[in-house]
N, C-alpha and C positions, 0 to 999 in steps of 0.2 A: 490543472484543475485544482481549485484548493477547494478542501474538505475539512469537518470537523471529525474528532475519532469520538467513536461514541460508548467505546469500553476497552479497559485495557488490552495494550496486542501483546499477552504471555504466549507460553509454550502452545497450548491450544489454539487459542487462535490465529498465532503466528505462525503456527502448522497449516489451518486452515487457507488463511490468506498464503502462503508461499505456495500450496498446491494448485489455489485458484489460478493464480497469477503462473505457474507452469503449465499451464493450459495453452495459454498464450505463444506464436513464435516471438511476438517482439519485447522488446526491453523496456520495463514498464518502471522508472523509480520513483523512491518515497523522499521526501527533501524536506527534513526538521532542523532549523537553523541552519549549522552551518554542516550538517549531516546531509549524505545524498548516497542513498545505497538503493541496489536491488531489490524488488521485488520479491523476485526467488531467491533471495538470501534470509536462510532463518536465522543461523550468526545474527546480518545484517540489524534485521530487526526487532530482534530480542534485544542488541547494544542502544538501539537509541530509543529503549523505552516507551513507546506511545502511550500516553495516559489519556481518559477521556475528558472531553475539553479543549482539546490541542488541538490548534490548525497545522497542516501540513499540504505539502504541493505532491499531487500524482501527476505522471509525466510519462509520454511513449515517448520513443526514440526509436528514430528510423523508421518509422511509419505515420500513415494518416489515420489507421484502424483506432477505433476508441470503446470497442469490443473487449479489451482489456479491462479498461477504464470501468467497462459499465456492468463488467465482473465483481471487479472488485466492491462495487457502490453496492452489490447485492449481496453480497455479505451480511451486509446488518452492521459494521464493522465502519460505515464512515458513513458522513450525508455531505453532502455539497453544498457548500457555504455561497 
């Protein structure tokens, strides 16, 4: 699903979104060019920056559940493009 970010992903919110996203059992990544990391990685997503404005792809793995997916959209933290 691609999404726009709609405020930077720092510490806070990348605290936020990694705990959202550990709610989850499946594997949910974030895919900014040629970046494709975890979810539940705050490493992860603190390195590739998300600034708002930026498209990016959210992706489950291993599953049909999109109950991650629509976790994450509730944030406040991305809208679907």
């Amino acid at each position: 699903m691609r999404v726009k970010v709609l405020q930077p992903i720092y510490a806070k919110t990348a605290s936020q979104l990694v705990n959202k996203a550990s709610q989850y059992p499946e594997t949910i990544l974030i895919k900014k060019d040629h970046w494709e990391i975890d979810a539940k990685s705050l490493l992860g997503l603190i390195a590739i920056s998300l600034q708002p404005d930026q498209e990016i792809e959210l992706t489950v793995c291993d599953s049909t559940s999109t109950d991650g997916l629509n976790a994450l959209l509730s944030t406040g933290l991305f809208e679907k493009v």
